[in-house]
Backbone bond lengths (Angstrom), bond angles and torsions (degrees), N, CA, C in turn:
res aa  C-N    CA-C-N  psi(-1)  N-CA   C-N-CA  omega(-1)  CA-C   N-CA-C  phi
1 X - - - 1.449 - - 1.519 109.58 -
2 X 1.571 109.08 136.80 1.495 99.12 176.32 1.762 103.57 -131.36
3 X 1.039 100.12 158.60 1.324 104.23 172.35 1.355 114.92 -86.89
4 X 1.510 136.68 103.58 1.106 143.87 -168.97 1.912 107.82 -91.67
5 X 1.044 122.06 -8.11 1.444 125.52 -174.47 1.081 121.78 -168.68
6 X 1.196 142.14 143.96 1.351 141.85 169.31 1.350 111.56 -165.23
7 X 1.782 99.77 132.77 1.794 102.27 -170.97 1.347 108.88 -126.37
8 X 1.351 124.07 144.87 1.621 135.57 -166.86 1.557 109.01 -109.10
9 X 1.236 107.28 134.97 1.546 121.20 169.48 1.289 122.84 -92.03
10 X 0.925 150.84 42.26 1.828 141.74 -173.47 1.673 115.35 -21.42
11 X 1.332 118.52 137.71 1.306 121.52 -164.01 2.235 79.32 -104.57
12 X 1.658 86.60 117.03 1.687 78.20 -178.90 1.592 135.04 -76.06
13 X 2.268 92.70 -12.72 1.609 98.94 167.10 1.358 93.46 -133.05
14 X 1.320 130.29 69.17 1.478 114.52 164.73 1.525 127.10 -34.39
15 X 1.364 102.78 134.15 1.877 112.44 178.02 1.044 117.96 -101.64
16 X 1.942 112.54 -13.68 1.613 99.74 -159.14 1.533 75.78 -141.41
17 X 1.494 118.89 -178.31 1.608 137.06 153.81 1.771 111.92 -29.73
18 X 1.374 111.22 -49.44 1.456 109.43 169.90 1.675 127.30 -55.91
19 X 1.643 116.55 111.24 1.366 106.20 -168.35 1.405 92.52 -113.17
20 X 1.349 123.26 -28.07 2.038 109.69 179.29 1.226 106.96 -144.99
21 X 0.979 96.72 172.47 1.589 118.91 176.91 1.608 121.31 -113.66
22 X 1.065 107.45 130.81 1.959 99.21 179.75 1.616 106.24 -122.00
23 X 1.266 81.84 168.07 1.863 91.24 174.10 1.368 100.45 -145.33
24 X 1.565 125.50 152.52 1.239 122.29 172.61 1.643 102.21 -121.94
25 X 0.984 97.55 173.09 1.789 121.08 154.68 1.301 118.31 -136.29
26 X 1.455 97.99 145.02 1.331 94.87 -154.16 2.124 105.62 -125.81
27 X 1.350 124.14 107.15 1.275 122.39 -174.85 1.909 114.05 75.49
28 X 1.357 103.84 9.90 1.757 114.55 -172.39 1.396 100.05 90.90
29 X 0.980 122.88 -24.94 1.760 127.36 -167.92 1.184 155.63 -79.40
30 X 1.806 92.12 -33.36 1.589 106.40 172.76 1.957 108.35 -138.75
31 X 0.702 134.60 103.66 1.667 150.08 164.56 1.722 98.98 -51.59
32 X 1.091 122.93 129.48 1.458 155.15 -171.26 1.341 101.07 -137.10
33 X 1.616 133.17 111.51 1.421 123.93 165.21 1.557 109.20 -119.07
34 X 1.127 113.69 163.53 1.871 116.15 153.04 1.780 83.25 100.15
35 X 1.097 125.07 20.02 1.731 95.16 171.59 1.990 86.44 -86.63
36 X 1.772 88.18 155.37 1.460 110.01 -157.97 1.594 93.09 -95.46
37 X 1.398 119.77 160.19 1.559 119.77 149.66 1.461 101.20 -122.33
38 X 1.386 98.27 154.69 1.749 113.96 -166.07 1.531 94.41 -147.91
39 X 1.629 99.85 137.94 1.474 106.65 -179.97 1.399 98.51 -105.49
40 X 1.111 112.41 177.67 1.697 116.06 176.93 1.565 120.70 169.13
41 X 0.935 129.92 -162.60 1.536 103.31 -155.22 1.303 102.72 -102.35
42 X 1.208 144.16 12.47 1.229 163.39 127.94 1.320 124.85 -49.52
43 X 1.242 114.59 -27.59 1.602 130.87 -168.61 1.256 120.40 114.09
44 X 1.173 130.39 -154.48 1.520 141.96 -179.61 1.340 97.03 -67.86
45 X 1.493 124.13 166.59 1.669 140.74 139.23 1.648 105.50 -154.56
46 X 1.460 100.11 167.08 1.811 119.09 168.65 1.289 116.82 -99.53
47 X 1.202 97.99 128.09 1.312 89.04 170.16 1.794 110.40 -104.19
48 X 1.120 139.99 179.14 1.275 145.29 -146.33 1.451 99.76 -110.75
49 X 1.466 143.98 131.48 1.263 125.02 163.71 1.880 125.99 -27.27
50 X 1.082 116.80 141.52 1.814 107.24 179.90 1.645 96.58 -159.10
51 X 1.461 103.35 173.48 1.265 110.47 -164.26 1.677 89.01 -142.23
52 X 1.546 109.48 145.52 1.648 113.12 169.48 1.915 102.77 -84.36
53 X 1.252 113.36 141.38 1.142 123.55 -157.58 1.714 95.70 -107.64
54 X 1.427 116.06 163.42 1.892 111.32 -179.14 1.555 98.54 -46.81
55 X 1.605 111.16 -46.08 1.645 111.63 -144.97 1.730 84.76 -70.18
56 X 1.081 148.78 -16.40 1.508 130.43 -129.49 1.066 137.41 54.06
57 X 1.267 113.48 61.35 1.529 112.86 -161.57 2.180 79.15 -142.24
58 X 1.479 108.17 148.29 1.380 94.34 172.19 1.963 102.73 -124.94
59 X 1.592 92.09 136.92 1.626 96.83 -163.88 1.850 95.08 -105.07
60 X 1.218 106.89 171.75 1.718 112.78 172.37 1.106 110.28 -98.98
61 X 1.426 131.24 107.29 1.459 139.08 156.04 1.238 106.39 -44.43
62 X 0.772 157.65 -29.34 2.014 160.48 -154.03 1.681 101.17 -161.69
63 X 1.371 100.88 134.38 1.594 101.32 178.29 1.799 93.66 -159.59
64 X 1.214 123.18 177.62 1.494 129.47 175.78 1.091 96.63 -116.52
65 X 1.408 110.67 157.99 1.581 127.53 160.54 1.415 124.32 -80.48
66 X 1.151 111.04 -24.77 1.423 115.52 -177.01 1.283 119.65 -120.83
67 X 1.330 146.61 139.35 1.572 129.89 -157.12 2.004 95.94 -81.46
68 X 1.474 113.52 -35.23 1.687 109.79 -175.17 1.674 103.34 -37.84
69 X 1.720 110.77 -51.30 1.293 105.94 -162.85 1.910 108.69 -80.58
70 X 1.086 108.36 -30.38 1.849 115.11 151.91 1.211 109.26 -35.43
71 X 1.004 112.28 -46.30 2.191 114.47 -160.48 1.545 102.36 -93.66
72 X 1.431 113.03 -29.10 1.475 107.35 168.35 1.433 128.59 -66.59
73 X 2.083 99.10 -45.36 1.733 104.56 171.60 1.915 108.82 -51.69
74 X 1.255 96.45 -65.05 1.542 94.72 178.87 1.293 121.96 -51.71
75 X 1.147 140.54 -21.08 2.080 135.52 174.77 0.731 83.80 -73.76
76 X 1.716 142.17 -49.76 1.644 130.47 -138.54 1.412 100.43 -84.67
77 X 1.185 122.60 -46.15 1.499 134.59 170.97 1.597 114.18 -51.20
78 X 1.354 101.94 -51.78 1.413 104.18 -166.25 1.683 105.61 -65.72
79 X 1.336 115.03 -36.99 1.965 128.65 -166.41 1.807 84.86 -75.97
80 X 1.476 126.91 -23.72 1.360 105.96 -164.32 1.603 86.35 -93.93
81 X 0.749 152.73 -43.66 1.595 153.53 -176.20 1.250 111.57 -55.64
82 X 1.177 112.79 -33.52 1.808 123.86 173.75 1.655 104.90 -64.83
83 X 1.263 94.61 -67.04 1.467 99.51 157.27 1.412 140.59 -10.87
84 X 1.054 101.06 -68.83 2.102 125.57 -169.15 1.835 76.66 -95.26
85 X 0.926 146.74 -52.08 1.970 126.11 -166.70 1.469 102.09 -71.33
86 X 1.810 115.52 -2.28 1.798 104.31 176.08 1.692 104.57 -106.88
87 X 1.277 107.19 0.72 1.839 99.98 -174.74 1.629 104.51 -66.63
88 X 1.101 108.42 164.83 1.797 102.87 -176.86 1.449 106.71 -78.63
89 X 1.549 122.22 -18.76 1.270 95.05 -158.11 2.215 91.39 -95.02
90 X 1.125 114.27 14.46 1.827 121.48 -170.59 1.700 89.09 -105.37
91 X 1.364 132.56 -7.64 1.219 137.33 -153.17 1.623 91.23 -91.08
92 X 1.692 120.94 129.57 1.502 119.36 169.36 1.599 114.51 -89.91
């Protein structure tokens, strides 16, 4: 499986730890949206698509089985976000 695309949203006044949103595609074939980016004092991370549940509890709609293919969605995400925060017009 390869990741053939992936596009970033910039949050233009972030309120919370969440600053974008990504979506991938995956092999031309399947579209994945809503994985989160979160800054923190560590740096960036992804979070996984999820949904708030009746109880309040929030679960992952999309997750991997294996952490290799976890660590791949997230570099690929993370190098494209690096990306779109260096274009001039994402520049503060």
């Amino acid at each position: 499986m390869q990741i053939t695309d992936i596009r970033i949203q910039l949050l233009k006044s972030p309120r919370t730890k969440l600053i974008a949103f990504a979506s991938i595609t995956i092999d031309d074939t399947l579209v994945i949206k809503d994985f989160q980016i979160f800054s923190s004092v560590k740096g960036f991370f992804v979070g996984m698509p999820s949904r708030k549940m009746p109880d309040g509890e929030w679960r992952e709609t999309v997750f991997s089985l294996n952490t290799e293919f976890a660590d791949y969605v997230s570099g690929a995400i993370l190098r494209a976000f690096a990306d779109e925060q260096q274009k001039p017009e994402n520049i503060a």
